[in-house]
C-alpha positions in Angstrom: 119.5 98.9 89.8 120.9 96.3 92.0 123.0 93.5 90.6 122.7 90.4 91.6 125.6 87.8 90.7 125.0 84.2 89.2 125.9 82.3 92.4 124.4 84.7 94.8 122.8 82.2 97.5 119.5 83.2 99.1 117.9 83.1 102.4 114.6 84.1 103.9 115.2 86.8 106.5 113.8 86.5 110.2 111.4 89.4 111.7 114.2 90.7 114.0 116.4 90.9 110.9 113.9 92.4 108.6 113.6 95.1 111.7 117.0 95.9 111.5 117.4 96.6 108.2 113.9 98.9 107.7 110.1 99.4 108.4 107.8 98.9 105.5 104.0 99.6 105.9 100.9 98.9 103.6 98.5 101.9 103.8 95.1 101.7 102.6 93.2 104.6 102.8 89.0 103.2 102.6 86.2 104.8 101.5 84.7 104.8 105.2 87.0 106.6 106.7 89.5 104.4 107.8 93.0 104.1 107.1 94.8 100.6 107.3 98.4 100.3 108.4 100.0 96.6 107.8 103.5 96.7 108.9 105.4 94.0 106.6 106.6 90.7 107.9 108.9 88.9 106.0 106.7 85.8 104.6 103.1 86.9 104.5 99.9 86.7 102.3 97.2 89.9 102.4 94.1 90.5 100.3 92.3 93.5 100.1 88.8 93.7 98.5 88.0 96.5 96.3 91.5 97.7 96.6 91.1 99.5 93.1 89.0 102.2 94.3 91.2 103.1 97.5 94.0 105.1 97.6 96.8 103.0 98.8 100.8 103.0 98.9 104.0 101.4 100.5 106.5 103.5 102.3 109.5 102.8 104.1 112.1 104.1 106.8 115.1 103.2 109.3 114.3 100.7 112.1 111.2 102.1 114.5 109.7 104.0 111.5 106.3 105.0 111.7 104.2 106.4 108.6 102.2 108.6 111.2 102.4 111.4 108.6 100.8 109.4 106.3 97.3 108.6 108.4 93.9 110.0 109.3 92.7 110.0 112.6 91.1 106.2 112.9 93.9 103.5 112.1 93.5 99.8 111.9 97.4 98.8 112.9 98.5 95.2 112.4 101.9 94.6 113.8 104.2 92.2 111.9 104.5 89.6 115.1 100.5 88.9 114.0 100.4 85.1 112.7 96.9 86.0 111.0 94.6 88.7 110.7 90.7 88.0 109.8 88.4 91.2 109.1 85.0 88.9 109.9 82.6 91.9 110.0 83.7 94.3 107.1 85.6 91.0 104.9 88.0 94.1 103.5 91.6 93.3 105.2 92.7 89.5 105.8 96.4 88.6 106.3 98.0 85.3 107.4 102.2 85.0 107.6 104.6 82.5 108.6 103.4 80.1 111.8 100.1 80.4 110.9 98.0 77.4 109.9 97.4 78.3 106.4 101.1 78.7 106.0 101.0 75.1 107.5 98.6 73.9 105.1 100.3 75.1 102.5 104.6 75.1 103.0 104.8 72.2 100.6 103.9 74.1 97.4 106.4 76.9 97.5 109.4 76.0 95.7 112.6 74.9 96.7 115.4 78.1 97.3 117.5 77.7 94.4 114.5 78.0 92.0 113.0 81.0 94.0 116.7 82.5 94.2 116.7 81.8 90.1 113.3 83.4 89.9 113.9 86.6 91.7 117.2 87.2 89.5 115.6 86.7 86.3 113.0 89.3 87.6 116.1 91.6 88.4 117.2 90.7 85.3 114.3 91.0 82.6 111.9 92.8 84.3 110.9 96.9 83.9 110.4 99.7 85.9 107.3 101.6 85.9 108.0 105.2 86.8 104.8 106.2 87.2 104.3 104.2 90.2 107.9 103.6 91.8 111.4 104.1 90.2 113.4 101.7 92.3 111.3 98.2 91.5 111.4 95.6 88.9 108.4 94.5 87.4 107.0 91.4 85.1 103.6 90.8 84.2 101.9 87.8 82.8 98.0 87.8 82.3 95.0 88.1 80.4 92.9 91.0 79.0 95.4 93.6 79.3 94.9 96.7 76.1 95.1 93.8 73.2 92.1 93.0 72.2 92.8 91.1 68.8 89.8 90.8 66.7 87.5 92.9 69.4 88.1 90.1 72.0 90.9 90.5 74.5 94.0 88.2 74.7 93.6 85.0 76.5 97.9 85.4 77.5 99.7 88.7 77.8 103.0 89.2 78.8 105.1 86.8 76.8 107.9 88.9 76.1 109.5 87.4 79.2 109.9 84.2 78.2 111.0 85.1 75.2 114.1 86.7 77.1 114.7 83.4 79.4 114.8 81.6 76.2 117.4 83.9 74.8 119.2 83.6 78.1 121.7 80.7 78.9 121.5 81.9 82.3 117.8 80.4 83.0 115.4 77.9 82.6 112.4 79.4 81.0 110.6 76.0 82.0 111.7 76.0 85.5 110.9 80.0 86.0 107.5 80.1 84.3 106.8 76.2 86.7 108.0 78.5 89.8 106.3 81.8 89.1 103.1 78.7 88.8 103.6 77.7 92.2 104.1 81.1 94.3 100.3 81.8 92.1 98.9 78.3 93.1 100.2 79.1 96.8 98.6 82.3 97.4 95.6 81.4 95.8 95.1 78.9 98.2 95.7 80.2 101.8 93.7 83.5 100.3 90.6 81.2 99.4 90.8 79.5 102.8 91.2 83.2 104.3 87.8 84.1 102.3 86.3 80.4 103.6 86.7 81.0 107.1 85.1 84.7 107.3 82.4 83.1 105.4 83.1 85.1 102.3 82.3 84.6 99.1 84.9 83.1 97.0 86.7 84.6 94.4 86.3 83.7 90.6 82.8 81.9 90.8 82.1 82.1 86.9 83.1 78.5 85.0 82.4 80.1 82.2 85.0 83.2 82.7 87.5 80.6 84.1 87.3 78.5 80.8 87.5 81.6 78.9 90.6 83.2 80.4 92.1 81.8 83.8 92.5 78.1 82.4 95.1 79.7 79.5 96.8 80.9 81.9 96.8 78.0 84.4 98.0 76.0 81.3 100.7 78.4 80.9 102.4 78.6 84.3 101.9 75.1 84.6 99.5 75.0 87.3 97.4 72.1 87.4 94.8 73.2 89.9 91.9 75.4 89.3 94.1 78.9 90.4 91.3 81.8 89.2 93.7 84.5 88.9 93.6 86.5 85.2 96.4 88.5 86.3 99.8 88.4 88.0 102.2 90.6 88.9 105.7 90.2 90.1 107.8 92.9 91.8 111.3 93.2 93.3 112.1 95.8 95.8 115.5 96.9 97.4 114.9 96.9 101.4 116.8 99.9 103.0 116.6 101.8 105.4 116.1 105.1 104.2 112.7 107.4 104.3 110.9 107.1 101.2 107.5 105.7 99.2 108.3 102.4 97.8 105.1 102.7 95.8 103.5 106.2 95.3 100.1 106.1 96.3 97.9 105.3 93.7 94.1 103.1 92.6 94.5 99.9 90.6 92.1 101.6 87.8 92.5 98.1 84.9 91.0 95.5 88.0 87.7 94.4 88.3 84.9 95.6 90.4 82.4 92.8 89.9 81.1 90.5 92.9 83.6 87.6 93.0 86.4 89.6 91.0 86.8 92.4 93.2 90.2 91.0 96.0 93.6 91.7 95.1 96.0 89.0 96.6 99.6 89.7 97.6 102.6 87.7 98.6 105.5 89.1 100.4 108.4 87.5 101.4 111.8 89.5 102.4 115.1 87.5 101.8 118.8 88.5 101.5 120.7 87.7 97.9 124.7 87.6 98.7 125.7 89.3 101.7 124.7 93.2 101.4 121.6 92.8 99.5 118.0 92.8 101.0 115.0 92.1 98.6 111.1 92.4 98.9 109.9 90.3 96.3 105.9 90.3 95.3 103.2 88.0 94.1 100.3 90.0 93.6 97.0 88.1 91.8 94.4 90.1 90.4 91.3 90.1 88.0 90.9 92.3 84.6 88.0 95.1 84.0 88.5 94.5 80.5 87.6 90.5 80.6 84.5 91.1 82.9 83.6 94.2 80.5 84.0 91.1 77.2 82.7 88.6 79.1 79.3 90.2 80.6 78.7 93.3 78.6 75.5 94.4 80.1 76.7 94.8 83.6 77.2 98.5 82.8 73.5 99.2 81.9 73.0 97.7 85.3 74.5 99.7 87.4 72.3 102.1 88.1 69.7 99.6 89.2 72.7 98.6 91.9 73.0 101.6 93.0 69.6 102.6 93.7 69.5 98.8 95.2 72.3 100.1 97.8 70.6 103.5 98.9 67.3 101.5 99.3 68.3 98.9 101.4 71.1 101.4 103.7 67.4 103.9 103.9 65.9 100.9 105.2 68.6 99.6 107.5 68.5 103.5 109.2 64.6 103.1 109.5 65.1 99.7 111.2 67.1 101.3 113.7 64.7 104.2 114.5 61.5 101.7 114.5 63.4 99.2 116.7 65.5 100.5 118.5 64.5 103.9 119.3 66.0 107.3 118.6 67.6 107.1 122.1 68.1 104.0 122.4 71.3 102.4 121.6 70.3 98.6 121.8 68.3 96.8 119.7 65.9 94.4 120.8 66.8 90.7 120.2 63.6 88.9 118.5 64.1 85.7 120.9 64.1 87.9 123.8 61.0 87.4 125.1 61.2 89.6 128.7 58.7 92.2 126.9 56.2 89.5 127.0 53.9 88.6 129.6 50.4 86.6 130.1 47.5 88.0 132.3 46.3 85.4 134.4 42.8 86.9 134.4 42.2 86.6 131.4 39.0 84.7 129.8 39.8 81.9 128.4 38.0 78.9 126.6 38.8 75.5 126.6 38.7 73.2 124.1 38.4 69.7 123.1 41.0 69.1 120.2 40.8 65.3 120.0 37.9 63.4 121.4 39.8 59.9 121.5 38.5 57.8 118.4 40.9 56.0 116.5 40.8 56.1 113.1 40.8 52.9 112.8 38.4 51.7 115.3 36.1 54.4 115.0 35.2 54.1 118.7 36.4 57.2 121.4 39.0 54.1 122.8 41.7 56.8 123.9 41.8 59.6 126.1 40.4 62.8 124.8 43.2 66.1 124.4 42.0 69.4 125.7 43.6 72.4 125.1 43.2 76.4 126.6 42.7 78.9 124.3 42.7 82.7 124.0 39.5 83.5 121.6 40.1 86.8 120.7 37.6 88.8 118.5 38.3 89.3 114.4 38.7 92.8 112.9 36.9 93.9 109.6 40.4 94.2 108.2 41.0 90.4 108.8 37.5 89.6 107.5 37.6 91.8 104.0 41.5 90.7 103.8 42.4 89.4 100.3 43.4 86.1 101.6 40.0 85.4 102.8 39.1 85.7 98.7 41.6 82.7 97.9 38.7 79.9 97.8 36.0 81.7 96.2 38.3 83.0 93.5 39.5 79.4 92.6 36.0 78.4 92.4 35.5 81.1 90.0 38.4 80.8 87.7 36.2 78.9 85.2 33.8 81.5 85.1 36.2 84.2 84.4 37.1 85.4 81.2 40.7 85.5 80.2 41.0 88.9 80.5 39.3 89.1 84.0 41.7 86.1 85.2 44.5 89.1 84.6 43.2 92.0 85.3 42.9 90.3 89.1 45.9 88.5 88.8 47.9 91.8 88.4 45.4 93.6 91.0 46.3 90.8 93.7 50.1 90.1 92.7 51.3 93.1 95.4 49.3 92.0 97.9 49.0 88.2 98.6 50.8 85.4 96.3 48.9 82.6 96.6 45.9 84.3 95.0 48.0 84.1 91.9 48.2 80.2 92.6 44.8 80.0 92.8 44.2 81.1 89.4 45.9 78.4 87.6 47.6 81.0 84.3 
């Protein structure tokens, strides 16, 4: 455990420091087989969507370190000198770090140093280490959901066992640590909703109803007056060094939601020296809770099967799209505005025909010039003559002749096939 003394001053290192103290990478490892590899820069914000069913870990080594061991054969490599990152066809991966304009947008929300220097002691200080995940960080947690569930119904706050400690503490200001832990939340959950925005992505926490339930309590908590949709933090301190090891064994995030809207876990990073011989990686990471979508809609389980099925029909009919379209040895796929594959026969018969014959409405006399216009008459099939639509009138003129039960037994006989039939009837 590092300690960190009262008066230690802080400062946020540069990317040619952060090189020279150690390499840190991000690995993701998707469920189509590729691997992501985020080298860490030393203010940043990522989200990942779905991260809870990838296998993903932080490792770390001397200066030029690279976690080749650790990857398959296709990588997606994002270099720390990257302002900003934007997956726009997948949506999985966005990042944005310092100089980029959501960093811009943003810089006035993050708190001043000496409560972020305050805040990352009182982490060293109070927080835990899970040794199932990595023995060599600190960790506090503030949420809801979590395994309470008093009465049946899971806890609106978790996690207030570390205020309780600043309050015990003379050292801190459990006001002022609980206001700044709100800000670095408010922060990321902006610039990752403009992230989601610009790749057209849905955005995260749509439910009012969830948000009144849960992520308002703890808005009101951390003291965040905007609508942050967050129902779980996290906040992690890390030594930096530069020795060869896994920060964070690789591991899924099996207690976070999987629901449309509630599936993105948000991180902020930001790597900063405390005194003169201690380097610090200090986390942010915003989440949602399986347990509060499980409470909050209970029959999305009974659903899933239908999803499912809904996901191997419409990838069965993508593939048959690009047989049908595109051919089976054809590799391009025919544009439906090009229109080179088209062509008119000039010999062919033609009739022309008079579509206005110049009488005004109002005059009732042919006072204007009469509009003719060539037409291609081409002959109707038996299909388009016995087609279903051509039933529409008569059926209407029939619906009071029809006994209730006739009205739908036809109703349900035409439904498949052509709609307005059913508009006809008048049920």
């Amino acid at each position: 455990m590092i300690k960190i003394g009262h008066r230690s001053s802080i400062k946020l290192l540069t990317q040619a420091e952060l090189d020279n103290v150690t390499a840190s990478f991000l690995l993701v490892h998707t469920d189509r087989g590729l691997d992501i590899s985020s080298k860490l820069s030393p203010l940043e914000v990522y989200s990942v969507d779905k991260l809870k069913d990838f296998r993903h870990a932080r490792v770390c080594g001397p200066p030029g370190y690279q976690p080749s061991q650790h990857l398959g054969d296709v990588v997606l490599q994002i270099g720390s000198e990257s302002h900003e990152y934007l997956d726009r066809y997948s949506k999985l991966f966005h990042v944005a770090r310092q100089g980029s304009v959501y960093f811009k947008e943003y810089n006035n929300i993050l708190p001043a140093d000496c409560r972020f220097a305050n805040f990352c002691k009182s982490i060293l200080k109070h927080g835990k280490i899970d040794n199932a995940r990595s023995k060599c960080q600190c960790r506090i947690n503030i949420g809801c959901g979590g395994q309470h569930f008093p009465d049946g119904v899971p806890a609106t706050i978790i996690g207030k066992g570390f205020a309780d400690k600043l309050e015990s503490d003379n050292d801190f200001d459990c006001v002022e640590i609980l206001s700044t832990i709100g800000l670095l939340v408010e922060f990321l959950w902006r610039v990752s909703q403009d992230m989601q925005r610009d790749v057209c992505d849905a955005p995260c926490a749509p439910d009012r109803l969830r948000w009144d339930a849960y992520a308002k309590h703890l808005c009101r908590y951390l003291f965040i007056t905007e609508d942050v949709g967050f129902e779980d933090v996290t906040f992690v301190m890390s030594p930096l060094t530069g020795e060869e090891h896994d920060v964070v064994s690789e591991h899924t995030d099996v207690m976070n939601d999987n629901l449309g809207g509630y599936s993105c876990t948000c991180v902020f990073n930001a790597c900063f020296s405390l005194g003169h011989d201690a380097f610090m990686h200090m986390q942010v990471i915003g989440n949602f809770r399986r347990t509060v979508r499980q409470y909050m809609v209970p029959f999305e389980r009974s659903l899933q099967s239908t999803i499912d099925n809904g996901r191997r029909y419409i990838a069965s009919w993508q593939a048959d799209m690009q047989v049908i379209f595109a051919g089976i040895s054809s590799n391009q796929i025919r544009d439906p505005f090009d229109r080179s594959p088209f062509f008119l026969d000039d010999d062919l018969p033609f009739t022309r025909l008079r579509i206005f014959d110049g009488t005004s409405k109002k005059n009732k006399k042919p006072d204007q010039q009469s509009i003719y216009g060539d037409y291609l008459l081409t002959e109707i099939g038996l299909s388009r003559v016995t087609s279903l639509s051509m039933l529409i009138d008569p059926i209407s003129k029939m619906k009071d002749t029809l006994s209730t039960d006739q009205r739908i037994e036809l109703a349900f006989f035409c439904q498949p096939v052509v709609k307005p039939i059913l508009v006809s009837l008048h049920f």
